[in-house]
N, C-alpha and C positions, 0 to 999 in steps of 0.2 A: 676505543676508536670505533667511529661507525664504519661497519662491513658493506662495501658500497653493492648496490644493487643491480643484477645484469640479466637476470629470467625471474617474471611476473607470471603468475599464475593468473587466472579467473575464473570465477561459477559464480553460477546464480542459485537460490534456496529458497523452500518453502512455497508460499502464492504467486504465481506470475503476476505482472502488471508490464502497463503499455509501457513501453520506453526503456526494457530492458535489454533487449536488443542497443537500442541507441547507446547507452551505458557499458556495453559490451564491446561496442566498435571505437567508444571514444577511447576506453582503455588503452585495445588491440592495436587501435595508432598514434596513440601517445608513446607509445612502446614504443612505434617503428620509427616515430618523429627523434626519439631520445636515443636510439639506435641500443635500445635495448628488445632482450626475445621475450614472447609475450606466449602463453599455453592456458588454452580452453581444456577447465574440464568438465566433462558432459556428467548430466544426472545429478547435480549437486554434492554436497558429500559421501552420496553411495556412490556414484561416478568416482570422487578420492579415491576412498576403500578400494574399489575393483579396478584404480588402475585406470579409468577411462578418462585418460589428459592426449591432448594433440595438441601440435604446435601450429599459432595461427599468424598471421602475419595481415600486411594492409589492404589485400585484395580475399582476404579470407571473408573479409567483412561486408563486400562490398551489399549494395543493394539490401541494407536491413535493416536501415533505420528509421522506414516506412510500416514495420511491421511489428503486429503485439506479440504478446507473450516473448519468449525464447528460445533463441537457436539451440542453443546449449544444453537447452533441456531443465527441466529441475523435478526433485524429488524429494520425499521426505525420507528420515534415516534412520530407523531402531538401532543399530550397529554404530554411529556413530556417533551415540549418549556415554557409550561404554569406551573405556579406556582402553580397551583390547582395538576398540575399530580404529578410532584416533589414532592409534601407534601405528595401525595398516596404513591411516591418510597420514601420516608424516612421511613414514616411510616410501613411499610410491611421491611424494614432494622431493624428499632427499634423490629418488632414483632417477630423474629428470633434471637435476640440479637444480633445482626453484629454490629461488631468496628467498621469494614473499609471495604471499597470496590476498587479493582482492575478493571482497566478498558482498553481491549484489543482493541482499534483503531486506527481511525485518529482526525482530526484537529475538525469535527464533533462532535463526541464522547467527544472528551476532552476538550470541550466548555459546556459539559452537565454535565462532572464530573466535573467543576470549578465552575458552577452555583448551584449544590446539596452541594459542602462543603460550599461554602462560605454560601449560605442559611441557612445551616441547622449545620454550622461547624461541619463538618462531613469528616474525613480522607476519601482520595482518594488518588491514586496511579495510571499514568497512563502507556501502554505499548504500545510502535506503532509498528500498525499492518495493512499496508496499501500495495499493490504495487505500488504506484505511488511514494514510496520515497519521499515525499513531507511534512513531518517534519522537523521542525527545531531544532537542539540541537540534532540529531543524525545521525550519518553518512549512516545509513541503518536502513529502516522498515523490519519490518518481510511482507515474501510476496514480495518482489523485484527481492529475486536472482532469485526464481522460475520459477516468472514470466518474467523474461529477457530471460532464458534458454526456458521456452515454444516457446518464441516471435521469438528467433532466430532460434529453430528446425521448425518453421510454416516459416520463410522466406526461409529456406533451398529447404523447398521441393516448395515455390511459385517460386523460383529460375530454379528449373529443365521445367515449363513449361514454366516459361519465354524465357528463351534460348533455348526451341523445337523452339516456335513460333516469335520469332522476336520482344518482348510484350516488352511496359514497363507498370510495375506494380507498382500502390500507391498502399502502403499496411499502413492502419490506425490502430495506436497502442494507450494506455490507455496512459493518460497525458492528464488532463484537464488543469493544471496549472505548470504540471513539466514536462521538456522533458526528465529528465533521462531516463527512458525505449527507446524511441527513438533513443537518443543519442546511446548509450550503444548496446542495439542490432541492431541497422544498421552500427556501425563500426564492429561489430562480425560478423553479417551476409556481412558483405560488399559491403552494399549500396553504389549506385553512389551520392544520395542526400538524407540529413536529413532536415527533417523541424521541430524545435519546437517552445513551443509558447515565451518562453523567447529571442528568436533571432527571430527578424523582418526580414528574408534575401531577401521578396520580390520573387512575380510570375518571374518576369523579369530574375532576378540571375538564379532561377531553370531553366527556358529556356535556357539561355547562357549556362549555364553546362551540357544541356544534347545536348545540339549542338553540345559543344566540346568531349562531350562522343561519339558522331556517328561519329565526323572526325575522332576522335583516333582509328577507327575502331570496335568498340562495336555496337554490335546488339540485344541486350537486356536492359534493367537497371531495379533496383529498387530503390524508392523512398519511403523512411519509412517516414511517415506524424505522429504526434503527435495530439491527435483531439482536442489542445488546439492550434494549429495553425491557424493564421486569415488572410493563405494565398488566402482562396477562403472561401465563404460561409458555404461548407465543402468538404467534398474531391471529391463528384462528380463533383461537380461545377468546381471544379482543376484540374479532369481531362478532363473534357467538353473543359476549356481553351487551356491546354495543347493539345490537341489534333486536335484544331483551328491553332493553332500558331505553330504546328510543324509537318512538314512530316515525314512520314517515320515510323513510331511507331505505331503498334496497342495498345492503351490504356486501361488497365483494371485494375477494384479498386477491394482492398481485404480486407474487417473491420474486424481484428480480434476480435473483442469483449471481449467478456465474455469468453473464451477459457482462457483467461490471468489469469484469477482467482482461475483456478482449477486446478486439479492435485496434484500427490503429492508431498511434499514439500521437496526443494533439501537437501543435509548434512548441507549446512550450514544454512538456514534457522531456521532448528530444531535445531540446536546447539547455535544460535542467539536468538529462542523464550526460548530453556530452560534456557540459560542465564540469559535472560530478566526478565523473571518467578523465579527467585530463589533471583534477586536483587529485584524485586518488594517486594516482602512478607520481606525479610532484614529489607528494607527501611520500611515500614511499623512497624517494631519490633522495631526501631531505635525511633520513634516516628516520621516520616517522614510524611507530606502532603501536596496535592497538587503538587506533581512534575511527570515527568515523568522520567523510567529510559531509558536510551539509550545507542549506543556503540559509543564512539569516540575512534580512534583508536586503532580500539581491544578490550579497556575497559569499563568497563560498569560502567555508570555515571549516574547519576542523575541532572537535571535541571528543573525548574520551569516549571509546567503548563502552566505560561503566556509567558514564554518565549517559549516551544513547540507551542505556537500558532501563533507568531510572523511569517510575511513572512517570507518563507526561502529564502536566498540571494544564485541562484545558480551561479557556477564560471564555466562558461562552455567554457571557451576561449582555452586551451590544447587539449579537445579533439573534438573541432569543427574544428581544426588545424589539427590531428591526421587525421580528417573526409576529411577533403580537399588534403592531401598530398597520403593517401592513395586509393583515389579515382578517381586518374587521371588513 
């Protein structure tokens, strides 16, 4: 018999992204819509461990679904890989009376909530919330679109002093292991060359192409690198090369960093996290665990934690084609 569900936990873990907030609130009043209790806890998992859970309610939220990052906080957790910490974060669940807990990340995160249910059979529900787009079993994380629109208003304006100066510009974007952001905001911003790490295209290719970009008569370019690409050491080193191997270019690198992460979260993000937030707590009421919910086409689905963990198979051949045609 499923053990009906009456106090929700929530945290967020690992990288912020815009729209976790929004995800936080949709939760927090699904809860109060279902007239069930709803408990933030702050810090992510070391939050668990120490015990830093408060009870939140519909007006706990108000006013923050305009804003990035997270109220809640998040952190990362040495203590909570070990089976000693886990038993603290059950424990400290159990002392609050929490059913179940929601868990707003990535692939990180949701290796921490698959290890606390199965341990302790213990309902979880996960929600991704990453910009690297880099789950699997949903077509978009929360924190992507955001972060793509940040990426390409920063290449806009690298753009205006490229083309003062005669420059080409690497401009280094977020993607340890997905080039989506790459991809995506250098066809918008309209890059001459994308490099990500799932397409091996080789130093050699980018020379050739920006060869054929100076005959065509271009006297600027930019080159959006993904910093999961292993076309050089890292990007200085590629541009160090680059600018060995090719005249005519003044060479300068631009690491957008951590800019990618903040701000505030676009329409559809927030409308994606409250989404997300309203089928998590469902699923949960359903007697649902262990899964994460996601959007495939439009809809919001539920698929297994192990399968959210699985590589994602990216199909990036359309618009690497899109990248090539439009970039002559």
């Amino acid at each position: 018999m499923i053990k009906k569900v009456k106090n929700i936990a929530v945290l967020t873990s690992g990288g912020d992204a815009p729209g976790m907030n929004a995800a936080i609130r949709s939760v927090v009043r699904a809860c109060s819509y279902y007239n069930l209790n709803c408990f933030g806890v702050y810090k992510g998992y070391e939050g668990l461990i120490n015990g830093e859970i408060e009870p939140l309610n519909a007006r706990s939220v108000r006013n923050i679904i305009n804003r990035g990052g997270t109220f809640l906080k998040s952190a990362r957790s040495k203590a909570f890989r070990t089976v000693e910490g886990r038993q603290k974060a059950h424990d400290n669940l159990k002392k609050h009376n929490i059913d179940a807990l929601i868990v707003i990340g990535g692939d990180g995160s949701f290796t921490g909530a698959l290890k606390l249910s199965k341990e302790f059979d213990f309902p979880v529900v996960g929600i991704p919330g990453t910009i690297d787009n880099d789950i699997n079993g949903t077509d978009y994380t929360i924190g992507y679109d955001t972060a793509l629109n940040t990426v390409v208003e920063a290449i806009d304006k690298i753009r205006d002093t490229a083309s003062s100066h005669n420059r080409l510009f690497l401009i280094e974007v977020m993607g340890r292991d997905a080039g989506d952001i790459a991809l995506n905001a250098g066809i918008g911003a309209g890059a001459e060359e994308i490099l990500i790490p799932e397409e091996d295209l080789g130093v050699e290719r980018l020379l050739d192409s920006l060869k054929r970009s100076k005959v065509s008569g271009k006297t600027s370019s930019i080159v959006v690198v993904a910093e999961g690409d292993k076309s050089g050491k890292n990007i200085f080193e590629l541009g160090e090369y680059i600018e060995e191997h090719l005249q005519g270019y003044e060479i300068r690198v631009s690491v957008l960093g951590h800019i990618q992460r903040g701000g505030a979260p676009s329409c559809y993000d927030r409308v994606l996290a409250s989404k997300l937030g309203v089928g998590a707590v469902e699923a949960l009421m359903d007697g649902k665990r262990e899964i994460m919910v996601g959007i495939v086409h439009k809809t919001v689905t539920q698929v297994p934690l192990t399968t959210a963990l699985e590589k994602r198979i990216h199909k990036h051949d359309q618009l690497i084609k899109v990248a090539d045609i439009t970039s002559v």
